[in-house]
GUTITI-791762 format. One record per residue (C-alpha): residue in one letter; x, y, z. Coordinates in steps of 0.25 Angstrom, whole numbers, plus 5000, padded with zeros to 4 digits. Layout:
N
AXYZ;...
This chain:
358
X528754104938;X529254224934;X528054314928;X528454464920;X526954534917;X526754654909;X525554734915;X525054884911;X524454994907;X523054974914;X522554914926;X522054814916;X523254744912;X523954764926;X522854704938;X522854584930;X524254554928;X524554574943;X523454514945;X524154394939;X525454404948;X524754434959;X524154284957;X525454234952;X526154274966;X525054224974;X525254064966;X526754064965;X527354154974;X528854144970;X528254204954;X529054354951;X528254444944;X528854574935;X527854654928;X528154744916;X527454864912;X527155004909;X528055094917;X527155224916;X525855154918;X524955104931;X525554954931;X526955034935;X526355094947;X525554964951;X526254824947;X527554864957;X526554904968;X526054774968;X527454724969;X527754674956;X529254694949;X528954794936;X529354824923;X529154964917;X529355024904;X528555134895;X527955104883;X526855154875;X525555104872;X525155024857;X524355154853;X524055174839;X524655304830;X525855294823;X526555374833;X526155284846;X526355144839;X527755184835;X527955224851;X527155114853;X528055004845;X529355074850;X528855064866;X528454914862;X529954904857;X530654954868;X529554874878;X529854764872;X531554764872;X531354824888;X530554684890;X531454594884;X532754634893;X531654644906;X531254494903;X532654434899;X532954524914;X531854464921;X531454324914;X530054284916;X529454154915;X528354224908;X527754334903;X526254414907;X525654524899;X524454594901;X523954674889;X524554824889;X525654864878;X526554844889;X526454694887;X526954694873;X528454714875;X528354624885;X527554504879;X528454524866;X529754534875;X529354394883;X528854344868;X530354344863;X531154294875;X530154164874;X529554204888;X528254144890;X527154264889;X525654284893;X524754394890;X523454424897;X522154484890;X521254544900;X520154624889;X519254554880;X519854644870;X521354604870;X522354724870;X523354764860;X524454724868;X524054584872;X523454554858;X524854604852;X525754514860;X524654384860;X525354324848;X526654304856;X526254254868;X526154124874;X524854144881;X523654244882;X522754254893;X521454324890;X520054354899;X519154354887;X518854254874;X518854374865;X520354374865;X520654274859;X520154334844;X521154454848;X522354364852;X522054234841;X523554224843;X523754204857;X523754074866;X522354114875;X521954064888;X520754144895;X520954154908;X520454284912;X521154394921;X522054394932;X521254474940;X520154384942;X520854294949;X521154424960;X519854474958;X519254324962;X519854334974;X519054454979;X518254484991;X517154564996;X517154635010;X515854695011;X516654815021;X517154875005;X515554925006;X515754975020;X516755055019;X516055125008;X514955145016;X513955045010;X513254935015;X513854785013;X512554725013;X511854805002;X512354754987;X513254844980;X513654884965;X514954944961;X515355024952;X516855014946;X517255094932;X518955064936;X519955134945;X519855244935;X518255274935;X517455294923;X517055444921;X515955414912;X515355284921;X515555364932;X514455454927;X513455364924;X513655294937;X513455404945;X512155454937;X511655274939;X511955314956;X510655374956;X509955264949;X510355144959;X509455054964;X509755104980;X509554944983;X511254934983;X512455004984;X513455064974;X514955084974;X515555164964;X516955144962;X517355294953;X518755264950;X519855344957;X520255454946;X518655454940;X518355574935;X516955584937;X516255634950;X515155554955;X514055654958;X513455524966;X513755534981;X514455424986;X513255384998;X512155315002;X512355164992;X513355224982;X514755264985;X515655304976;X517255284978;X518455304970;X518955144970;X518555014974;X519154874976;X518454824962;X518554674964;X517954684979;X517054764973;X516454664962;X516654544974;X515554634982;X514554714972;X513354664968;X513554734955;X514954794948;X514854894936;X516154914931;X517054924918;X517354794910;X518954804912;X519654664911;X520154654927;X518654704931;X518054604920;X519054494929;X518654554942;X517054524938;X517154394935;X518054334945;X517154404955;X515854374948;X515154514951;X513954564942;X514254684935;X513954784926;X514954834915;X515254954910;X516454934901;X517355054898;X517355084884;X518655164884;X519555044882;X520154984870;X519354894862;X518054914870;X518554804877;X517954814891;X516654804885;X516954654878;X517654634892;X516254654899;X515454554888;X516054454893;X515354454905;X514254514899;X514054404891;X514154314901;X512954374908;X514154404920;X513854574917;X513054664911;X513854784903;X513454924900;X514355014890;X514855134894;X514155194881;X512655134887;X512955184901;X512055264907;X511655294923;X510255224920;X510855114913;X511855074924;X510855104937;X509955014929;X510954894926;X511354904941;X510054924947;X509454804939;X510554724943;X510454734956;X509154714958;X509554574952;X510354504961;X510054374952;X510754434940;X511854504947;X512254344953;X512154284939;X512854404933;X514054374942;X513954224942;X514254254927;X515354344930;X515854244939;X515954104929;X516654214919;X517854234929;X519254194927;X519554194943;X520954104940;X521454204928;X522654224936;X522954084940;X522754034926;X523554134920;X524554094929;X524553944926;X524753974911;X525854054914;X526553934921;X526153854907;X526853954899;X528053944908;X528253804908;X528053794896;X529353864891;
């Protein structure tokens, strides 16, 4: 089978869709992948270091203002002519997109050469882009049950994120505490706010470091281009690094605070970890925070809004739970039974469908 994905824009949209390929050359080795995308964005850089064939071309975002949707619409023209001659060139069984405006000339292109086309949703609040195309495709996969009110026109199957089925995989070697000089033995929580950090969270985590119960340890992973300067020193049961390995990490905590992104979301449940969310409220549609009430109403994670956070607040939700090991356990049972571990597997098997179909 013959597999063309569009993937950009954020780390969002990418991980997962080489998250699918990467499962999709581990089940049939004799499968091609070629990616399209954003020539002038991260997924230029990072989908052919992984080995994959790629696709570039510039085009601007669907912004608003007069003057940005006419650039807009005339970059979704001139995507879309560039991917009909790229897939008459290449002819795949089937087309993947992953949300990002990058997707539309794609989707669109595949759409009108009768070549079968999924997209995949990995928000609670579905993008522009994917709910723009749902209409014309022959599948949409989706993570959450709110989508289907925001694609009514699509053909949904919930089978959650690719990453899951990586993230499922994942194990713990206790020598990960080591090298950081802290103990295996004793139970650890960590903190993770993104590869980028979080300026604002950072500050109230420091100020919290003072209020820990010194019972467990605490790794805190700032983000590698983090602004803010952590007055904390990195010693004694907290240290404090630019990046961890996240899903070794939530195999081996005790207790995770993170953001609510979609791949961490995945990540959570298919390892079944207890965690505290703090979802980002700098993201379109406020959507990280409906992400996170899934599992919050689930009983599978407690939330706190950037906009209630406070040092005593977080030390207190971390102290408490820690001091209950028989919530934390039922917290990630929860998270657990809420995990979609064969998203990838699934996805691939309606792909097959939509192949043999035509």
């Amino acid at each position: 089978m013959k597999v063309m994905i569009a993937a950009g824009g954020t780390g969002g949209h990418i991980y997962p869709a080489m998250a699918l390929a990467e499962v999709l050359k581990e089940k049939y080795s004799d499968s091609e992948i070629v990616f399209f995308g954003s020539d002038n964005h991260m997924e230029a850089n990072v989908i052919p270091a992984a080995g994959y064939r790629f696709y570039g071309i510039e085009m601007s975002g669907m912004n608003s203002g007069i003057i940005a949707k006419v650039r807009s619409a005339l970059s979704l023209i001139r995507g879309e002519f560039f991917c009909m001659k790229m897939l008459k060139k290449e002819k795949p069984d089937i087309c993947v997109g992953f949300g990002n405006y990058i997707s539309v000339p794609f989707i669109r292109a595949a759409h009108r050469q009768h070549i079968p086309t999924m997209i995949h949703e990995q928000n609670s609040f579905a993008g522009k882009a994917n709910r723009f195309v749902s209409p014309l495709c022959d599948a949409a996969v989706t993570c959450y049950e709110s989508n289907r009110e925001q694609m009514p026109k699509a053909n949904i199957r919930m089978l959650g994120n690719p990453e899951a089925t990586l993230a499922a995989r994942t194990e713990w070697d206790p020598s990960m505490l080591s090298e950081l000089g802290l103990d295996p033995d004793i139970p650890f929580v960590v903190f993770m706010m993104g590869s980028l950090g979080s300026s604002s969270v950072s500050e109230v985590i420091d100020q919290a470091c003072a209020l820990f119960d010194p019972s467990f340890q605490v790794v805190i992973a700032a983000g590698k281009d983090n602004e803010y300067e952590f007055r904390t020193p990195s010693k004694g049961n907290i240290r404090i690094v630019p990046y961890v390995d996240g899903k070794a990490m939530l195999k081996g905590c005790a207790l995770a605070v993170t953001r609510a992104g979609a791949t961490t979301m995945a990540e959570i449940g298919a390892i079944g970890c207890a965690s505290i969310l703090i979802p980002s409220p700098y993201v379109q549609n406020n959507h990280q925070v409906y992400n996170a009430l899934e599992l919050v109403e689930k009983d599978a994670a407690v939330m706190i809004e950037e906009k209630d956070l406070t040092a005593e607040r977080l030390a207190g939700e971390v102290n408490r739970l820690m001091e209950n090991e028989e919530e934390r356990q039922r917290i990630r049972a929860n998270a657990y039974q809420a995990g979609r571990r064969e998203a990838a597997d699934d996805m691939i098997k309606w792909m097959e469908e939509l192949v043999n179909e035509r």
